[in-house]
C-alpha positions as CSV (number, residue, x, y, z in Angstrom):
1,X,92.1,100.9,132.4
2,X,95.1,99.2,130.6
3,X,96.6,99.6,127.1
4,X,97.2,96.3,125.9
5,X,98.4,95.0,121.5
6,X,96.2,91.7,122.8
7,X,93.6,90.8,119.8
8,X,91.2,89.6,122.7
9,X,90.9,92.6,124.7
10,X,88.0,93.4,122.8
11,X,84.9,95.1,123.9
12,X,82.4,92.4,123.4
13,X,79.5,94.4,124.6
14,X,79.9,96.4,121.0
15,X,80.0,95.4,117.9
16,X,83.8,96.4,116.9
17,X,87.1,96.3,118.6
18,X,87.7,99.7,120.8
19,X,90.6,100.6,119.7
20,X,93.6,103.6,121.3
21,X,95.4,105.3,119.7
22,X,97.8,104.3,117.4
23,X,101.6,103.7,117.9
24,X,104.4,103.7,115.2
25,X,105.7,100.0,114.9
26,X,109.4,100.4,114.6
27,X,111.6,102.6,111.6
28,X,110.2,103.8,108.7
29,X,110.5,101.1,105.9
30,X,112.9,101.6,103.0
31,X,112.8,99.6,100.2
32,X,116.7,98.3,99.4
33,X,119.2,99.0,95.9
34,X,116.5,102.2,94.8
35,X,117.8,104.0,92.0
36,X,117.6,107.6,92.1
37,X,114.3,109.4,93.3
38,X,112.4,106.3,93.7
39,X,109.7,107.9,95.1
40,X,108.6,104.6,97.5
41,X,105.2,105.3,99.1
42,X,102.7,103.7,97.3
43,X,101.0,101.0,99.7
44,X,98.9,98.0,100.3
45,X,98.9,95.2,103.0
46,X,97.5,91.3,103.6
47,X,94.6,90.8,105.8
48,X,96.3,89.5,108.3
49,X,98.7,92.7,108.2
50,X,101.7,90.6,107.6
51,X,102.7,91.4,104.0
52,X,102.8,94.4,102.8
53,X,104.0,95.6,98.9
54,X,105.1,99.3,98.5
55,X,105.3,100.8,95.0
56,X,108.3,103.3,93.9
57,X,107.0,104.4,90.4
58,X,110.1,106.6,89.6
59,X,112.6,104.0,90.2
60,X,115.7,103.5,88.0
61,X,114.1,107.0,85.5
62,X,110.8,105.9,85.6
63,X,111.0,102.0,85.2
64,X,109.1,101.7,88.5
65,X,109.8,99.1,91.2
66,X,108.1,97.2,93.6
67,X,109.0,95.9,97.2
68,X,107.7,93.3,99.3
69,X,108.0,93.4,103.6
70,X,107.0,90.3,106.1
71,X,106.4,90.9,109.8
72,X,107.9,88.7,112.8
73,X,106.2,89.9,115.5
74,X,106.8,93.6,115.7
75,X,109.3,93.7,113.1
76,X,109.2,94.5,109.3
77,X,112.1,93.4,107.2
78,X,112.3,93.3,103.1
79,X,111.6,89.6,101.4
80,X,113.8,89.4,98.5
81,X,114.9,91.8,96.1
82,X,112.8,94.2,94.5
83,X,110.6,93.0,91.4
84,X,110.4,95.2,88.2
85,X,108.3,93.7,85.4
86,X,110.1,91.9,82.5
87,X,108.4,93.0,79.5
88,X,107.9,96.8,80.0
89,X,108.1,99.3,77.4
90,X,109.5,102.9,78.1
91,X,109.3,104.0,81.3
92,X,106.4,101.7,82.7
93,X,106.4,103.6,86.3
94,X,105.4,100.2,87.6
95,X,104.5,100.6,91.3
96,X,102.0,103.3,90.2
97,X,99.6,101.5,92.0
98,X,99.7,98.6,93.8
99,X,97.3,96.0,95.5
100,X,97.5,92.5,97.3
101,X,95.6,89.1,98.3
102,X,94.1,88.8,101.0
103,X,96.8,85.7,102.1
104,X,99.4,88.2,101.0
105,X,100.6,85.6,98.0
106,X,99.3,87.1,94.9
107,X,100.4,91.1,94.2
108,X,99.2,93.4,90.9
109,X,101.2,96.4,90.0
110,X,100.4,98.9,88.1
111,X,102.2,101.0,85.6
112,X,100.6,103.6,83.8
113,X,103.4,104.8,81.4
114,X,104.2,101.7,80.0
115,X,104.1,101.7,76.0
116,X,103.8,104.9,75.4
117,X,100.9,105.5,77.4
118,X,98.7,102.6,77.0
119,X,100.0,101.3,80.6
120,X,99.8,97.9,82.3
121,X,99.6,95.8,85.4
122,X,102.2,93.0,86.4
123,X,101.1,90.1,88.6
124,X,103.3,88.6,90.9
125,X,102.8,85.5,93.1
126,X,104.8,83.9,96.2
127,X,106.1,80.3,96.4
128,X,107.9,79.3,99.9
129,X,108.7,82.9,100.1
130,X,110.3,83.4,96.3
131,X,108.4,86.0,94.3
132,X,107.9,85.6,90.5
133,X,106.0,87.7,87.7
134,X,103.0,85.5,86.6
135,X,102.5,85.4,83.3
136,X,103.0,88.5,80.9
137,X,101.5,92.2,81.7
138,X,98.3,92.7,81.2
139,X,96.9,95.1,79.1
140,X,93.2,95.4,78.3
141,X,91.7,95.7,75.2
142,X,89.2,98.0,73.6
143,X,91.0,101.3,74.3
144,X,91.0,104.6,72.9
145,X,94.2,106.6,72.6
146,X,96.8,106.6,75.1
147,X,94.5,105.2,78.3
148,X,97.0,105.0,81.2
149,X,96.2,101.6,82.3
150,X,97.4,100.8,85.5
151,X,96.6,103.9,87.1
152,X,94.6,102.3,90.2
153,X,94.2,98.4,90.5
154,X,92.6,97.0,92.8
155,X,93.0,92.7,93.8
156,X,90.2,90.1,95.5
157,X,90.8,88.4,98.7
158,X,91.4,85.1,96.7
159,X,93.8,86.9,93.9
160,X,92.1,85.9,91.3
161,X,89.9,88.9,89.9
162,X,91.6,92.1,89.3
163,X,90.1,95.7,88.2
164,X,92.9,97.5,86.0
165,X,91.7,101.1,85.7
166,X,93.0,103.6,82.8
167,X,91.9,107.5,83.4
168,X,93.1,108.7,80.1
169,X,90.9,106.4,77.9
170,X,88.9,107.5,75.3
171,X,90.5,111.0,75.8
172,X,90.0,111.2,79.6
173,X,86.6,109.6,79.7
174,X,88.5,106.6,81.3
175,X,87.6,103.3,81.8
176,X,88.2,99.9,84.0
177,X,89.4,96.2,82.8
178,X,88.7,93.5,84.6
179,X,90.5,90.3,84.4
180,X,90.2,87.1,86.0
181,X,92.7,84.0,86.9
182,X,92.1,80.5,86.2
183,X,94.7,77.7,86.8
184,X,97.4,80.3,87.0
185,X,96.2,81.8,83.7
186,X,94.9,85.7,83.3
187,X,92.2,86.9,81.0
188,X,90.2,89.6,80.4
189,X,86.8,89.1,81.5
190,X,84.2,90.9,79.2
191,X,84.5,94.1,77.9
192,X,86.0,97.6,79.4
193,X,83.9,98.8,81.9
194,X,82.6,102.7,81.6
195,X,80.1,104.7,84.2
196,X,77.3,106.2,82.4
197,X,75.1,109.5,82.7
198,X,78.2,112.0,83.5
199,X,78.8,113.6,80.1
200,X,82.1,115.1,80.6
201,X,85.8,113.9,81.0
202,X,85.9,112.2,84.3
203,X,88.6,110.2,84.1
204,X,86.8,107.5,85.4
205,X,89.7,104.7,86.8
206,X,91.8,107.1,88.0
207,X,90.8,105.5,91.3
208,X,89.0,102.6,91.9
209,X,88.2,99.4,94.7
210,X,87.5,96.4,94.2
211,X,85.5,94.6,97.2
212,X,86.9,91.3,99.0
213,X,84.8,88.7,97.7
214,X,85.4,90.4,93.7
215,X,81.7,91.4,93.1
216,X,81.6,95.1,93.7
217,X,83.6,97.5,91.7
218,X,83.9,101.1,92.6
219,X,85.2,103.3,90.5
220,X,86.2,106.8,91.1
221,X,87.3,109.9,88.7
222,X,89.3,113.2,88.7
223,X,88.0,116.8,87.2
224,X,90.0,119.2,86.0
225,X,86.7,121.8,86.8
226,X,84.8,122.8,89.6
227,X,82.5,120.2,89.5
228,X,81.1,117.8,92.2
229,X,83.4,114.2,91.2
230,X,81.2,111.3,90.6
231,X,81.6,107.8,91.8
232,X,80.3,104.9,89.9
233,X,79.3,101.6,91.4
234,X,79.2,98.1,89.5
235,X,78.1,94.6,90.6
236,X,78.7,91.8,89.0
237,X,75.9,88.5,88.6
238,X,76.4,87.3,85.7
239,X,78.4,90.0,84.5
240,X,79.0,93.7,85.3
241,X,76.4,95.7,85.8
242,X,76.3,99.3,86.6
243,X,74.3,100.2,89.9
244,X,72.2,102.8,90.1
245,X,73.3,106.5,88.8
246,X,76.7,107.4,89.8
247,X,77.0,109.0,93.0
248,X,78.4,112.5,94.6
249,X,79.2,113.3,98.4
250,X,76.6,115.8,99.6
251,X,77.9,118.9,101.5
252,X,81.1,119.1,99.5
253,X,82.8,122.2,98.0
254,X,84.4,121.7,95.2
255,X,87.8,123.3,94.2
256,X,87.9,125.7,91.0
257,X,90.7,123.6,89.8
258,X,89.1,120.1,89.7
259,X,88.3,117.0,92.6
260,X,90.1,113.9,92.7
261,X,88.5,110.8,94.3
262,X,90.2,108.3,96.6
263,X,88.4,104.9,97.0
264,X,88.2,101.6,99.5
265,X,85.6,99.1,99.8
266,X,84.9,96.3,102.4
267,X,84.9,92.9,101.9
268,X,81.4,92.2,101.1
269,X,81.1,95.2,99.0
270,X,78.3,97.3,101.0
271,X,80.0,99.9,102.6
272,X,82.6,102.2,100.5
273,X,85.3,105.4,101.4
274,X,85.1,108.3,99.4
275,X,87.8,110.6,100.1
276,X,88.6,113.9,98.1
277,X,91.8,116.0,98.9
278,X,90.8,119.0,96.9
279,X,87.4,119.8,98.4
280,X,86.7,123.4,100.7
281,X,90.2,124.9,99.4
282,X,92.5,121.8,99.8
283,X,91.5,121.1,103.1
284,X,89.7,117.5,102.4
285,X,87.1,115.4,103.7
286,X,85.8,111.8,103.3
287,X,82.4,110.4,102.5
288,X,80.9,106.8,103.9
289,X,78.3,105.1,101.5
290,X,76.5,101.9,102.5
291,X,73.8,99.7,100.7
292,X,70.8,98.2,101.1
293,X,68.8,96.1,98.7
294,X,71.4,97.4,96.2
295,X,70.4,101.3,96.9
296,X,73.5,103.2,97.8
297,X,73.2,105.9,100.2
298,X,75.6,108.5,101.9
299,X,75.9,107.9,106.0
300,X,76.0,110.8,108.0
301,X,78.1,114.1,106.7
302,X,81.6,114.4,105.0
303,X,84.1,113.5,107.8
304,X,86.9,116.1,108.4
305,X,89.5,115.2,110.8
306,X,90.9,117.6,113.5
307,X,94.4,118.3,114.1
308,X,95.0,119.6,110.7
309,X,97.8,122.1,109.7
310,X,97.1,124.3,107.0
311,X,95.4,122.4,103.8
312,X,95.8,119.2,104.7
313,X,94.6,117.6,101.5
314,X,92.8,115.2,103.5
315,X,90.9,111.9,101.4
316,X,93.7,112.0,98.9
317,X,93.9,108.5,99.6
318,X,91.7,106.5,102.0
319,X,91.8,102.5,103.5
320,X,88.8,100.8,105.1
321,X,88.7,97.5,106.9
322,X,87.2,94.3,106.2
323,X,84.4,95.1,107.9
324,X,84.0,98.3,107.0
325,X,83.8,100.1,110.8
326,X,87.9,101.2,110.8
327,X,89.0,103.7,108.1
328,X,91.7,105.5,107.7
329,X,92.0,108.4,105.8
330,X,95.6,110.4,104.3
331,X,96.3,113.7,104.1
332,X,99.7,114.0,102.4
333,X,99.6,118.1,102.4
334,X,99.8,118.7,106.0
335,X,101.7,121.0,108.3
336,X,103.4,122.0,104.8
337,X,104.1,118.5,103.3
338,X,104.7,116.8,106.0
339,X,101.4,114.8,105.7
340,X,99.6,113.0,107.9
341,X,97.1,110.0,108.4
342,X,93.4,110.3,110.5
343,X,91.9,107.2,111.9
344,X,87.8,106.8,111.9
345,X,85.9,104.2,113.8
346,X,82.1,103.7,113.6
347,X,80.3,102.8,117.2
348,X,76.3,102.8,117.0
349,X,75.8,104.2,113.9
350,X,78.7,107.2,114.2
351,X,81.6,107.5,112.8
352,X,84.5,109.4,115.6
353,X,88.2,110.3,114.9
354,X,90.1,108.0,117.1
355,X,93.1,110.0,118.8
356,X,95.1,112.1,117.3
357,X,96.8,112.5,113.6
358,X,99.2,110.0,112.8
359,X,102.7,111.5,111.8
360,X,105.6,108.9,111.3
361,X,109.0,109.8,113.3
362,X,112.7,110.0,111.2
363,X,111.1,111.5,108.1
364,X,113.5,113.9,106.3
365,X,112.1,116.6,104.4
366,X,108.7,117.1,102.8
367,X,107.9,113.2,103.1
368,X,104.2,113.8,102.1
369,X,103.5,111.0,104.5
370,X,99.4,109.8,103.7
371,X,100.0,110.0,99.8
372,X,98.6,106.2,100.3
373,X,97.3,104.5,102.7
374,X,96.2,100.9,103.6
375,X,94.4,98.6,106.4
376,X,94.8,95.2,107.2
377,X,91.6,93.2,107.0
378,X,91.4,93.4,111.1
379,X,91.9,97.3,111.4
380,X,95.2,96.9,113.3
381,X,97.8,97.5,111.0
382,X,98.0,100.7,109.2
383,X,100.8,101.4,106.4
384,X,101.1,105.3,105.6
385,X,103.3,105.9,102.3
386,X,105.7,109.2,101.8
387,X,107.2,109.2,98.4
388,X,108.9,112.7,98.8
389,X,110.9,111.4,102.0
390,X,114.6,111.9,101.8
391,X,114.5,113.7,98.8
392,X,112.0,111.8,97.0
393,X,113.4,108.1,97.7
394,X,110.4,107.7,99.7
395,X,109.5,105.6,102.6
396,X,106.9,103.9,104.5
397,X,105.4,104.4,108.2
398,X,103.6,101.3,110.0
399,X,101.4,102.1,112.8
400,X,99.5,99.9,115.2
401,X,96.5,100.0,117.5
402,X,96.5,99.3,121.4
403,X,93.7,97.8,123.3
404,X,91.5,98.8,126.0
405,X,91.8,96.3,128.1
């Protein structure tokens, strides 16, 4: 048996790529002219796995930043300078959360402390390899109070629907926005989106995914009490439609002082990622769901990766691939901070850890590497994000599989 990076040394006898381990691809990324604790870390990534945008929320006291990195090959290197939005209020902490087209082209950002409170997302496109913001923020409308907008985002492969969610709407009921692009143009398409038949304040928004071809919307929550987190799914034909009764990871053990939900979603919408770093004590676990005939239902047991040191805080952020057999799954509390990133892969129906935690090399400090995580469309390309490197500047780790060949 050979290792090889070769796309065709594929198993074609199976129905997914059998994939090694996974190897660091070069130095940790650092986005360029940060100011102050930056906090860089969180992530997203094209397809393709050649673009990738990482968010630094507490750049410049809380203004938030953005940077955008191109591969050549095995190498990463930073495209332009780093984008801030031009009509933020406050301290927007753009960068909050980020997301990106499938092409890599279009990128939303998220900042949740813009205008007092009432947050917003920035869109940016790429023309011949010049970024731009497109358009002004957006904001949704309909809210309640000071709703946090931005908070998770989420982007279609064609960048032109995007899911804005805002966790402290409605005094932490939360909701979701979603807004759609035509000719260049945004608007917001219907009205905000909240799940129904949880009575308490879920925060609904405070994560969320958005699948590939825009027409499933999952949207996740955080508790501040021991309670079981729900997870809401909405489809849209002809509008947005909630699906079924929210749902709840069986076998989970909630933590006295509240869940909070990580979220990813394939492509076409039928298989999602349900992590949650509180649950059993902090140690963490992750949850598949697929559908059928529009009936969600949980696949297998909570997944739990091994290798862990202490409480890992694994499924405080998860990634899943386009289609939906790679995930990988963050765990920013391991071996005391240093975090750490798990790789699943499903073969015949089971999902199986593949190799061995993922810890990026040159991290200094408590770099709370996994704090996000993303995949590229193929499942080859993984970037792990660790705001608290170096002192809270922050940093990113790009890994990539090997072969059997």
């Amino acid at each position: 048996m050979s290792i090889s990076e070769r796309p065709e040394a594929e198993d074609t006898s199976s129905d997914y790529p059998v994939f090694a381990p996974y190897a660091q691809l070069g130095a940790k990324l650092v986005g360029s002219n940060a100011l102050g604790d930056s906090q860089q870390g969180t992530v997203a990534i094209s397809a393709d796995g050649t673009t990738a945008v990482v968010g630094g929320s507490n750049d410049n006291e809380g203004t938030g930043a953005i940077w955008i990195f191109v591969r050549s090959g095995d190498s990463w290197t930073q495209q332009g300078a780093k984008l801030t939005g031009s009509d933020g209020v406050g301290a927007p902490g753009l960068g909050t959360s980020v997301a990106i087209s499938e092409d890599g082209n279009t990128v939303i950002a998220g900042g949740s402390g813009d205008n007092g409170l009432v947050g917003a997302a920035w869109v940016f496109t790429r023309t011949n390899g010049i970024w731009t913001q497109q358009g002004a923020k957006l904001v949704g409308s309909g809210y309640v109070g000071e709703p946090m907008q931005g908070a998770a985002v989420g982007l279609s492969a064609d960048g032109n629907t995007a899911a804005i969610g805002g966790n402290g709407d409605d005094y932490a009921v939360g909701a979701v926005w979603i807004f759609t692009r035509s000719t260049g143009t945004w608007s917001q398409s219907g009205s905000k989106l909240v799940g129904s038949g949880y009575s308490g304040k879920a925060n609904q928004g405070a994560a969320l995914a958005l699948s590939g071809d825009g027409q499933t919307l999952v949207i996740g929550s955080a508790l501040e009490v021991q309670d079981t987190a729900p997870v809401w799914v909405f489809a849209n034909s002809g509008g947005w439609q909630q699906q079924g009764n929210y749902l709840t990871g069986s076998g989970g053990v909630p933590d006295p002082y509240g869940q909070n939900t990580a979220l990813a979603v394939s492509h076409d919408g039928s298989t999602f990622v349900l992590g949650e770093n509180q649950d059993n004590g902090q140690t963490g676990a992750t949850w598949i769901f697929t559908r059928t005939s529009g009936i969600w239902t949980q696949e297998g047991s909570k997944l739990v990766g091994t290798g862990a040191t202490g409480t890992a805080g694994q499924g405080g952020a998860v990634a899943i691939s386009s289609d939906g057999k790679t995930i990988a799954v963050g765990g920013d509390d391991d071996n005391s901070d240093e975090g750490a990133v798990w790789v699943f892969q499903k073969n015949s129906g089971t999902w199986l850890q593949c190799g061995e935690k993922l810890v990026g090399t040159g991290a200094s400090g408590k770099a709370l590497q996994g704090t996000s995580v993303a995949l590229s469309g193929d499942g080859r390309t993984i970037l792990s994000g660790g705001p608290g490197d170096n002192s809270m500047t922050g940093a990113t780790w790009v890994f990539a599989a090997q072969f059997i060949a």
